[in-house]
Backbone as ProteinMPNN parsed JSONL, in Angstrom:
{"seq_chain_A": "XXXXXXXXXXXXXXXXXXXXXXXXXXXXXXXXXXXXXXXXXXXXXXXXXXXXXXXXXXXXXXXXXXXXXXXXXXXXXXXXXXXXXXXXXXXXXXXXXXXXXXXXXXXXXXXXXXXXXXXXXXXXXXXXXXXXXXXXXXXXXXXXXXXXXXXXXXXXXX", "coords_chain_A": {"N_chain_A": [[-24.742, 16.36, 21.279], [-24.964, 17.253, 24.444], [-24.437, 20.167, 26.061], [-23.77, 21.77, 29.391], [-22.64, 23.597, 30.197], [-21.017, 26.578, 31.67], [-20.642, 28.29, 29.431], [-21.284, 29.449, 26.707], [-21.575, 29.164, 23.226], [-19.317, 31.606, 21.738], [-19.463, 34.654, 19.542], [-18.42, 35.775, 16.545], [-19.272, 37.22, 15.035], [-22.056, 40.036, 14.596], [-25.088, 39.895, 15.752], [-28.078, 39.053, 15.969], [-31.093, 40.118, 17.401], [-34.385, 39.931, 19.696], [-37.182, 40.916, 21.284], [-39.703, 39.321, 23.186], [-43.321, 39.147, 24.795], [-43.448, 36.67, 26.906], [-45.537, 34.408, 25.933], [-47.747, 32.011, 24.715], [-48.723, 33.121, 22.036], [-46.862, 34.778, 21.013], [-44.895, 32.574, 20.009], [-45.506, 32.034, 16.947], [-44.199, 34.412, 15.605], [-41.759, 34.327, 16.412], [-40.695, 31.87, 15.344], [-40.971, 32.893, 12.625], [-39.715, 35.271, 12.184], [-37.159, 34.287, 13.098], [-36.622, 32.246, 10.739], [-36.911, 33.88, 8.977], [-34.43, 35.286, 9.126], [-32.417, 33.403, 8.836], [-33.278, 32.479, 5.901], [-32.198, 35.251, 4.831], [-29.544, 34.811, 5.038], [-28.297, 32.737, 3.856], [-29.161, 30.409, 3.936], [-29.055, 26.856, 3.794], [-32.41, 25.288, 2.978], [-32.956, 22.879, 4.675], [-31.648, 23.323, 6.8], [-32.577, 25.732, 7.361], [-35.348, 25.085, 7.902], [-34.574, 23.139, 10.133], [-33.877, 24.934, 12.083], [-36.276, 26.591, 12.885], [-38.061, 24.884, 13.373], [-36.48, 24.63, 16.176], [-35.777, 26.891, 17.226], [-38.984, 27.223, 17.393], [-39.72, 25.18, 19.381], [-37.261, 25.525, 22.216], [-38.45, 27.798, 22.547], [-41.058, 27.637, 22.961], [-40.429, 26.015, 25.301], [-39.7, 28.625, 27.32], [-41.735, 29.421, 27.187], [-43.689, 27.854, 28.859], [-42.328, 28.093, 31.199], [-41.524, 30.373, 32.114], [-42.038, 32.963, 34.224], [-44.951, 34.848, 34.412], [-46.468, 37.705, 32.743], [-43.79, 38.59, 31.473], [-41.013, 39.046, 29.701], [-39.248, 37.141, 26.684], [-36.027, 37.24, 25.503], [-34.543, 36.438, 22.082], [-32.245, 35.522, 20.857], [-29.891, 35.071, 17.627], [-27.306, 34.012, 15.819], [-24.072, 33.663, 13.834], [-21.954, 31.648, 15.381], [-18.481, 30.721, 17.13], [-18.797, 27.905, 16.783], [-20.489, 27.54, 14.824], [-24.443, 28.246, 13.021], [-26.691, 29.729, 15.765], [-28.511, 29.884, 18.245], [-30.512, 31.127, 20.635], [-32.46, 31.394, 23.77], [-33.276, 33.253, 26.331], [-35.004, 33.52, 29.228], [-36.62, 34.341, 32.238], [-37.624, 32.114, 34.169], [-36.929, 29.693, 36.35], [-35.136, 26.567, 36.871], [-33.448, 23.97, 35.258], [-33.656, 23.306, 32.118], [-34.265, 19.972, 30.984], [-33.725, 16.838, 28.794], [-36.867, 15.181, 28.048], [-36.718, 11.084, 28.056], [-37.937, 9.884, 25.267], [-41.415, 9.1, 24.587], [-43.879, 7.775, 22.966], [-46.862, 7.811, 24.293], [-46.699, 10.152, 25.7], [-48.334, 13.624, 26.181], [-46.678, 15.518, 26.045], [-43.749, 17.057, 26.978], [-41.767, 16.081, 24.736], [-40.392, 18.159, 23.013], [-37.331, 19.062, 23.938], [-36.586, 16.688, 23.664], [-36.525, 16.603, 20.671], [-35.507, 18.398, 20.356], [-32.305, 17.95, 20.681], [-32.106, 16.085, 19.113], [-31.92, 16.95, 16.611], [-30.317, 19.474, 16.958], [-26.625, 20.486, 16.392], [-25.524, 20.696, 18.812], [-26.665, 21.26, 21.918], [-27.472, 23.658, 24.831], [-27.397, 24.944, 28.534], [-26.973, 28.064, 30.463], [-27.03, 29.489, 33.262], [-28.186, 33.067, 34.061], [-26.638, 35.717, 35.281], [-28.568, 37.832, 37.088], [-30.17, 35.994, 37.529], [-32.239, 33.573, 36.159], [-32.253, 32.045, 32.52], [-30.058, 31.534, 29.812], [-31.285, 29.895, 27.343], [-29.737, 27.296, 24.518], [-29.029, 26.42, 21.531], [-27.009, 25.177, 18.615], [-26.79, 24.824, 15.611], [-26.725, 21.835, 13.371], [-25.07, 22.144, 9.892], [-24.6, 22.07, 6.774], [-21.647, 21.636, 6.031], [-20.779, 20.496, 8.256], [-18.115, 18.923, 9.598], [-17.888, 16.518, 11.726], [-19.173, 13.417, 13.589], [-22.315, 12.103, 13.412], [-23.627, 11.369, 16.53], [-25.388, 9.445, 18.908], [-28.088, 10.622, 20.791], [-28.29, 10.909, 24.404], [-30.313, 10.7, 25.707], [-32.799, 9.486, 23.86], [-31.531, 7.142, 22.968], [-32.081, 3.436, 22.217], [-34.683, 4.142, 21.425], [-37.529, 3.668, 19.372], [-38.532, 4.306, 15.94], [-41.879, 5.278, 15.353], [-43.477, 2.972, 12.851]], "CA_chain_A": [[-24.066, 16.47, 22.539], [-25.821, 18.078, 25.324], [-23.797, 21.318, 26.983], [-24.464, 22.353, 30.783], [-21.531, 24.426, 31.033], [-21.362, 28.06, 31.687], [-19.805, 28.723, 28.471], [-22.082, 29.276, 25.591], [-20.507, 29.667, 22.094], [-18.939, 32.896, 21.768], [-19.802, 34.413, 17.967], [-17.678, 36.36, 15.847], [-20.221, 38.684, 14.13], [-23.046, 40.808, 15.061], [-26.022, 39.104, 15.935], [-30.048, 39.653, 15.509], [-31.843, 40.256, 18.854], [-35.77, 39.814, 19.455], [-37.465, 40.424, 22.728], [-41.098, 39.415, 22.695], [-43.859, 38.364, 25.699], [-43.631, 34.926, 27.222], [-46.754, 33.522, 25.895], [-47.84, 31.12, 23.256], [-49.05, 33.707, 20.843], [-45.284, 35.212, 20.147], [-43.943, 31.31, 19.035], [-45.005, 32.112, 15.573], [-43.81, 35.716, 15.56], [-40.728, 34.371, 16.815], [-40.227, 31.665, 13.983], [-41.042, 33.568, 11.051], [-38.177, 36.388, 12.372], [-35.92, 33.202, 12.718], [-36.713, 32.035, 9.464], [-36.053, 34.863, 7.591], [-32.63, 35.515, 9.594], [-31.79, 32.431, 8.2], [-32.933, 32.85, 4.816], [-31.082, 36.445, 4.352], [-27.981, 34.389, 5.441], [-28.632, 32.073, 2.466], [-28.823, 28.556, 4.375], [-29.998, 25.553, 2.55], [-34.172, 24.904, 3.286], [-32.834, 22.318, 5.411], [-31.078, 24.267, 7.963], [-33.605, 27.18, 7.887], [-36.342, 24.324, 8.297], [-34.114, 22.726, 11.812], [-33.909, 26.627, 12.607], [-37.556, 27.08, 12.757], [-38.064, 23.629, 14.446], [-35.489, 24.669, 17.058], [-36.676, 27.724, 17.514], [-40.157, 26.508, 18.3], [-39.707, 24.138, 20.764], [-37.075, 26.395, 22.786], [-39.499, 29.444, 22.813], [-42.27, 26.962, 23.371], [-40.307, 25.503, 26.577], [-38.935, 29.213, 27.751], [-43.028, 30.463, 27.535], [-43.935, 27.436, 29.698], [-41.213, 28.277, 32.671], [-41.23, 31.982, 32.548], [-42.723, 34.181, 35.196], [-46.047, 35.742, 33.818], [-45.801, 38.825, 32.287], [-42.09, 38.717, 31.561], [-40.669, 38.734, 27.921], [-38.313, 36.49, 26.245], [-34.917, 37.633, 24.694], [-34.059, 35.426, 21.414], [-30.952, 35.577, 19.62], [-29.405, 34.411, 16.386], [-25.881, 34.31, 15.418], [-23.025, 32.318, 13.54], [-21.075, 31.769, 16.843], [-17.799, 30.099, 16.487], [-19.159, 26.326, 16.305], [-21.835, 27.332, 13.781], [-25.151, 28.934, 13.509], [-26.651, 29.523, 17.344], [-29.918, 30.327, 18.862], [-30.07, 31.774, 22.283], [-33.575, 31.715, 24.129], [-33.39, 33.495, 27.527], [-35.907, 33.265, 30.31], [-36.665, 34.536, 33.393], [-37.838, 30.899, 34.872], [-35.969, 28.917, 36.918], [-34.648, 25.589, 37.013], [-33.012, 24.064, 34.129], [-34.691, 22.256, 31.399], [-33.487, 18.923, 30.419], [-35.288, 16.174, 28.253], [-37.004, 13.266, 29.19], [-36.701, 10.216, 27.067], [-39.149, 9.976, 24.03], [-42.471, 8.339, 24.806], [-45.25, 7.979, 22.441], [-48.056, 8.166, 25.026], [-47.056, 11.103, 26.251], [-49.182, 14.235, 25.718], [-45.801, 17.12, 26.839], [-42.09, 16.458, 26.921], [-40.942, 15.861, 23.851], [-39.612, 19.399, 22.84], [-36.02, 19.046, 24.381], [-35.729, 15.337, 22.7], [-36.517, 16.5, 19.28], [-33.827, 19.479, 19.698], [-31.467, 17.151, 21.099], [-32.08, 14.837, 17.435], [-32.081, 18.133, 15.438], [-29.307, 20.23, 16.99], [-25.441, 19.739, 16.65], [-25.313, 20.727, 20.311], [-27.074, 22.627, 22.898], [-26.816, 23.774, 26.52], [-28.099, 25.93, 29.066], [-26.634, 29.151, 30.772], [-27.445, 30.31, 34.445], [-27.934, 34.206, 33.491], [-26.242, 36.295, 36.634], [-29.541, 38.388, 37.371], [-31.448, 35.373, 37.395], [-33.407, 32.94, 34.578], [-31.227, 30.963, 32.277], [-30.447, 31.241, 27.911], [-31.068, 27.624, 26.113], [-28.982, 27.808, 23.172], [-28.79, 25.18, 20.082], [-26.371, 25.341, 17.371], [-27.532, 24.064, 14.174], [-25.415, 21.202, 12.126], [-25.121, 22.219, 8.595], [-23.882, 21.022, 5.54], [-20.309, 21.663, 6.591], [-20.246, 20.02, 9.664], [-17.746, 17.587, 9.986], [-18.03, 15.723, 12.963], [-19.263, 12.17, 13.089], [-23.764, 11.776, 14.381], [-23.604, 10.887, 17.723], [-26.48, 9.202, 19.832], [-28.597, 11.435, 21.992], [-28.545, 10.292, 25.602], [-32.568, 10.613, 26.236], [-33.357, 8.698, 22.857], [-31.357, 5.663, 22.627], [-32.971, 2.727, 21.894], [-35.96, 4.895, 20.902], [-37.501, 3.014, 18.087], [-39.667, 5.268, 15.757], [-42.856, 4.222, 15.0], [-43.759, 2.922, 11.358]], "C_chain_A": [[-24.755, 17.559, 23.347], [-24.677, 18.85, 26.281], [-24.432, 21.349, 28.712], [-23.498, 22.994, 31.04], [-21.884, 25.719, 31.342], [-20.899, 28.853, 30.862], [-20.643, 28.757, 27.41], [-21.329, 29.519, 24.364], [-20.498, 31.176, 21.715], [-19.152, 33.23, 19.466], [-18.911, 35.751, 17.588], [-18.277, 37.665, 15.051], [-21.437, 39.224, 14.765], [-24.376, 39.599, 14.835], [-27.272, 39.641, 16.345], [-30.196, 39.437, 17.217], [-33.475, 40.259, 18.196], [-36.35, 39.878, 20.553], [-39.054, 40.353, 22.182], [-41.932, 39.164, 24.593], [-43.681, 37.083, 25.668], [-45.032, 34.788, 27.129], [-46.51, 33.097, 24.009], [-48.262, 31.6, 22.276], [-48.106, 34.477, 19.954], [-44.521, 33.971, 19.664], [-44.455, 31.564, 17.513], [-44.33, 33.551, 14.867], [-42.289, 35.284, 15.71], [-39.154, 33.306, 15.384], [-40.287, 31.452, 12.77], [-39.717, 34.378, 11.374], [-36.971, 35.598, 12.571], [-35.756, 32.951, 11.271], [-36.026, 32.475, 8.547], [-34.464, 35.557, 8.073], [-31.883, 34.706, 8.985], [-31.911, 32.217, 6.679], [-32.074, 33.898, 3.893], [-30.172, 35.9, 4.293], [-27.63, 33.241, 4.266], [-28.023, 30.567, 3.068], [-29.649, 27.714, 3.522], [-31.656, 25.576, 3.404], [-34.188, 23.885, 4.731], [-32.562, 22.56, 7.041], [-31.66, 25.296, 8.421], [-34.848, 26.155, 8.738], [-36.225, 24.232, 9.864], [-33.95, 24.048, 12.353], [-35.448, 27.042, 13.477], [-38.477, 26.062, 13.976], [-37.667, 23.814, 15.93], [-36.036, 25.126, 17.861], [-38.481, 27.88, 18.508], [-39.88, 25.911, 19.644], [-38.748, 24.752, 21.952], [-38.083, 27.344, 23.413], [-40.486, 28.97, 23.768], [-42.233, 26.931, 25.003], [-40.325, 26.814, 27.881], [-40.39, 29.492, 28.139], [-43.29, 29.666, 28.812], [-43.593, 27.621, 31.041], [-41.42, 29.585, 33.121], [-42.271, 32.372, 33.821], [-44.203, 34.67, 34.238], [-45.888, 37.057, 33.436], [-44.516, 39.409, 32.108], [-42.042, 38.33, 29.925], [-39.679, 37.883, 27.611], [-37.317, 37.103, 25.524], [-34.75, 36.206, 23.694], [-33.253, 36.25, 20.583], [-30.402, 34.833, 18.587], [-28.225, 34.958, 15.775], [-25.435, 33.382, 14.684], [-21.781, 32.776, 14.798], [-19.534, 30.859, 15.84], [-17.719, 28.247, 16.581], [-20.327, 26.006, 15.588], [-23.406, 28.01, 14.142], [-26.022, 28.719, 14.799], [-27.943, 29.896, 17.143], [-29.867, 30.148, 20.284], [-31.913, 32.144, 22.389], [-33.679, 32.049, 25.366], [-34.603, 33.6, 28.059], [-35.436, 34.007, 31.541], [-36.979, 33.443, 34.458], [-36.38, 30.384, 35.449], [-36.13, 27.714, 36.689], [-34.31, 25.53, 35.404], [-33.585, 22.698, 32.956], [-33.389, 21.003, 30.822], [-34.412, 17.977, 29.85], [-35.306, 15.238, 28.523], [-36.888, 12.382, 27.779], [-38.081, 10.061, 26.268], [-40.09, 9.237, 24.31], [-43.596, 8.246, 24.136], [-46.073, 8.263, 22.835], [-48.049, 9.652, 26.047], [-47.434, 12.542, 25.369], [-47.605, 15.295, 25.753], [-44.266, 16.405, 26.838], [-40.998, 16.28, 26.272], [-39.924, 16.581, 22.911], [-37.897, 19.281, 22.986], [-35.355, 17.593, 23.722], [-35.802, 15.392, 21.508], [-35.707, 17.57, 19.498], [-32.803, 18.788, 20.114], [-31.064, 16.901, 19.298], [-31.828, 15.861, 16.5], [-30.673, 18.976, 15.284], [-27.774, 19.986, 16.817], [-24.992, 19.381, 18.215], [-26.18, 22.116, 20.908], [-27.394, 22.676, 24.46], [-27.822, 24.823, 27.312], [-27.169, 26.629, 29.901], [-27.211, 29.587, 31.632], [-27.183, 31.773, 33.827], [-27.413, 34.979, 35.126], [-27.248, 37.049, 37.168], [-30.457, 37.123, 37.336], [-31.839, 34.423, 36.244], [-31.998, 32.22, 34.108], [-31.508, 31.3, 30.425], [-30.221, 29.542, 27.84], [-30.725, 27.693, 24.989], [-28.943, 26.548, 22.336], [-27.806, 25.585, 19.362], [-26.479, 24.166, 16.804], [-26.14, 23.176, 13.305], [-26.056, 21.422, 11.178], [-24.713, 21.378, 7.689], [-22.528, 20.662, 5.454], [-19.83, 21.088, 7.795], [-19.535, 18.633, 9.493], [-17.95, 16.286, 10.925], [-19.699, 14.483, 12.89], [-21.23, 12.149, 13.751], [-23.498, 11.101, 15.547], [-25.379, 10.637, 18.27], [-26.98, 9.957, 21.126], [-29.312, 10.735, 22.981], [-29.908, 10.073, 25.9], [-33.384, 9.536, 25.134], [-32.646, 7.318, 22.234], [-32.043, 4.792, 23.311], [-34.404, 3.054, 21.608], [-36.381, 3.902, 19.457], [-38.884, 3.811, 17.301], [-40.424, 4.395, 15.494], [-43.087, 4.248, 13.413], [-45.094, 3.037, 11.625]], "O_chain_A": [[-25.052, 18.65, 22.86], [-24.084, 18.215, 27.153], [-25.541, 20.905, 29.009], [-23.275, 23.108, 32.245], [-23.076, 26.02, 31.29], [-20.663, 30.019, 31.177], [-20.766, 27.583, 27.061], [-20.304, 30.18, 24.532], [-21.505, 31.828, 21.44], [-19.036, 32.45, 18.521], [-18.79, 36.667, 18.401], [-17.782, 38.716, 14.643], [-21.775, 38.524, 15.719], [-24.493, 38.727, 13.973], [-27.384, 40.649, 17.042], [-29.524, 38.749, 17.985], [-33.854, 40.437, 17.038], [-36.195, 38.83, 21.181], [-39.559, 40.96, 21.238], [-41.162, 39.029, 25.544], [-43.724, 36.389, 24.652], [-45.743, 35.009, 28.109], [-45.891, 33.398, 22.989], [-48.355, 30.822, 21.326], [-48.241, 34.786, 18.77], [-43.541, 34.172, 18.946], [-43.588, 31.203, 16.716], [-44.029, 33.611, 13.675], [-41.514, 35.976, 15.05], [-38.031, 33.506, 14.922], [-39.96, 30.531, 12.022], [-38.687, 34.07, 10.775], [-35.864, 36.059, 12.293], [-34.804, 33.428, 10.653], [-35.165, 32.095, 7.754], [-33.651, 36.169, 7.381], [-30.778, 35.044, 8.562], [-30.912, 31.832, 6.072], [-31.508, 33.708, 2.816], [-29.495, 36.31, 3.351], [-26.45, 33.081, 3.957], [-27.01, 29.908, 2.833], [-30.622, 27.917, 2.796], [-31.707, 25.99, 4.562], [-35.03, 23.961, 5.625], [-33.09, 22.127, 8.065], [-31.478, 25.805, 9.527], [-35.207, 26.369, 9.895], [-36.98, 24.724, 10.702], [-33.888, 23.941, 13.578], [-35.533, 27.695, 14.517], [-39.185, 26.339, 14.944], [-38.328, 23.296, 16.83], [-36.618, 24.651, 18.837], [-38.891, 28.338, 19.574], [-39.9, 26.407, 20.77], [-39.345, 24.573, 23.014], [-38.367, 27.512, 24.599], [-40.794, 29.442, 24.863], [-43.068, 27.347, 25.807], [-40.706, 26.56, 29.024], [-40.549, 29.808, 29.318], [-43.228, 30.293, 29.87], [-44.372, 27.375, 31.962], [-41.489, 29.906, 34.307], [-43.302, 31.737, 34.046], [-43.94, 34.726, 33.037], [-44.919, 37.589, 33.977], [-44.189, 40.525, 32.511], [-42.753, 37.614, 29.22], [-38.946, 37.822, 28.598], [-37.852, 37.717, 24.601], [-34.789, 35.085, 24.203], [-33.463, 37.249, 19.894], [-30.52, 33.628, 18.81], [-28.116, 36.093, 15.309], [-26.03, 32.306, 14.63], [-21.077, 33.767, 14.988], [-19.437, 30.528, 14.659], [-16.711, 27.553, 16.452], [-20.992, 24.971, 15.539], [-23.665, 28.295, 15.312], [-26.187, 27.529, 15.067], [-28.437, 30.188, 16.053], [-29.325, 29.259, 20.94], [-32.562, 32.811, 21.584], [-34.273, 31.151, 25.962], [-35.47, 33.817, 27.213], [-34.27, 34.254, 31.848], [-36.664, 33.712, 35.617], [-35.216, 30.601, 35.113], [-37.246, 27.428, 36.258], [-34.59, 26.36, 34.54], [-33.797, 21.5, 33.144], [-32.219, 21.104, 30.452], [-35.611, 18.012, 30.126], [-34.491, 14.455, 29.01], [-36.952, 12.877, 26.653], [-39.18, 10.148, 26.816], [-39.568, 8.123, 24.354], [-44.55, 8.701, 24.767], [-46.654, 9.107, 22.153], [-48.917, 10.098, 26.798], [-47.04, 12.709, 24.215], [-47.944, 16.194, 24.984], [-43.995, 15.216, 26.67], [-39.822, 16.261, 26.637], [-39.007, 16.076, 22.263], [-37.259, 19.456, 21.948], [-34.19, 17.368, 23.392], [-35.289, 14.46, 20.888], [-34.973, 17.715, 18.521], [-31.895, 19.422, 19.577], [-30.169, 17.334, 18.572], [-31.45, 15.446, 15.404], [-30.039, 19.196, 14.252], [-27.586, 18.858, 17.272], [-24.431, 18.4, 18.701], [-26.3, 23.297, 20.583], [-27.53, 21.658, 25.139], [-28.798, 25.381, 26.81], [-26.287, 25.849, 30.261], [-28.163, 30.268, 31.25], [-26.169, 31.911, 33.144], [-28.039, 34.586, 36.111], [-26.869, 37.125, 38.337], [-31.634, 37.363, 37.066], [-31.539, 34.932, 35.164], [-31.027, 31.909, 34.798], [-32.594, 31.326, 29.845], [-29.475, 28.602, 28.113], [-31.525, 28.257, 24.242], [-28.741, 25.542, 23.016], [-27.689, 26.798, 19.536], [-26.356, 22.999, 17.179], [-25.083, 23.599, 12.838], [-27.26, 21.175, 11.102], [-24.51, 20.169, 7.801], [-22.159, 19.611, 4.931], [-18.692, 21.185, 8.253], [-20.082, 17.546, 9.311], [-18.16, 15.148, 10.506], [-20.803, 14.665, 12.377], [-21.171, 12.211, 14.979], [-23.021, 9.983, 15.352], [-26.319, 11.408, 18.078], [-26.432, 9.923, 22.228], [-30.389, 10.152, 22.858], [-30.356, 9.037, 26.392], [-34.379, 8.891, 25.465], [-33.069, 6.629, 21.305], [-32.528, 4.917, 24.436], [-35.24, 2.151, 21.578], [-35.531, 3.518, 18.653], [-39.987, 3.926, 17.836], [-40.201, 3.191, 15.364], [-42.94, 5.276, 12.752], [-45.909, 3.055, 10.703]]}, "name": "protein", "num_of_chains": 1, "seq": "XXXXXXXXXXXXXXXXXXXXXXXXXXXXXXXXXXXXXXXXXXXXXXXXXXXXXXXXXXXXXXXXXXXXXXXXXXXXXXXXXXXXXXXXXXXXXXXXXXXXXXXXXXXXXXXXXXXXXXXXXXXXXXXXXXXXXXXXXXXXXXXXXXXXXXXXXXXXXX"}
């Protein structure tokens, strides 16, 4: 389920911070220090894995948008609809994903966190820029797989 509200999930416990530069040489700096947030927290391989995944492709999108010389804030919490990831920006407009296309070279970032995440949204920040947040389904998640709007009828390739 894809968020656009102005409500991000609120979290119950203290939560990891990370500011780094917007460029493409802090995405693996960014999820290795995810990673292991999520291993201390003792998630299954699975959930650290879609963490790391997430992670990426967020960071990836936030470096592309940002301003030049401007840093990224990333956060990591268990909010109260499960563990979160918060990637603020200084860029404008708001990212949304396009439907899945094999031939394309760019794009596909926001439709594989769509397929990955339980839910995630974006956040006008009041100074400006915008957080893109995910929360991760676990092993506990009740709630039933739902079809992500950008990728139905997507048919993978064999």
């Amino acid at each position: 389920m894809i968020h656009t509200t102005h409500t991000p999930p609120t979290w119950p416990e203290p939560m990891a911070m990370m500011v780094v530069p917007a460029e493409p040489e802090s995405v693996k700096r960014v999820r290795d220090w995810v990673g292991a947030w999520f291993f201390d927290k003792e998630r299954d391989t699975d959930v650290l894995d879609a963490a790391r995944l997430l992670v990426s492709e967020l960071f990836t999108n936030a470096c592309r948008h940002a301003p030049p010389a401007t840093n990224i804030l990333v956060r990591v919490y268990h909010s109260d609809v499960g563990p979160t990831i918060e990637v603020w920006d200084r860029g404008d407009g708001r990212p949304a994903a396009k439907p899945l296309d094999e031939t394309s070279e760019s794009g596909r970032g926001l439709a594989m966190v769509e397929l990955i995440a339980e839910t995630w949204g974006v956040t006008p920040l009041p100074d400006g820029g915008k957080a893109t947040y995910a929360v991760l389904a676990t092993p506990s998640t009740t709630a039933a797989p739902t079809v992500r709007p950008s990728v139905a009828g997507h048919k993978p390739r064999r």
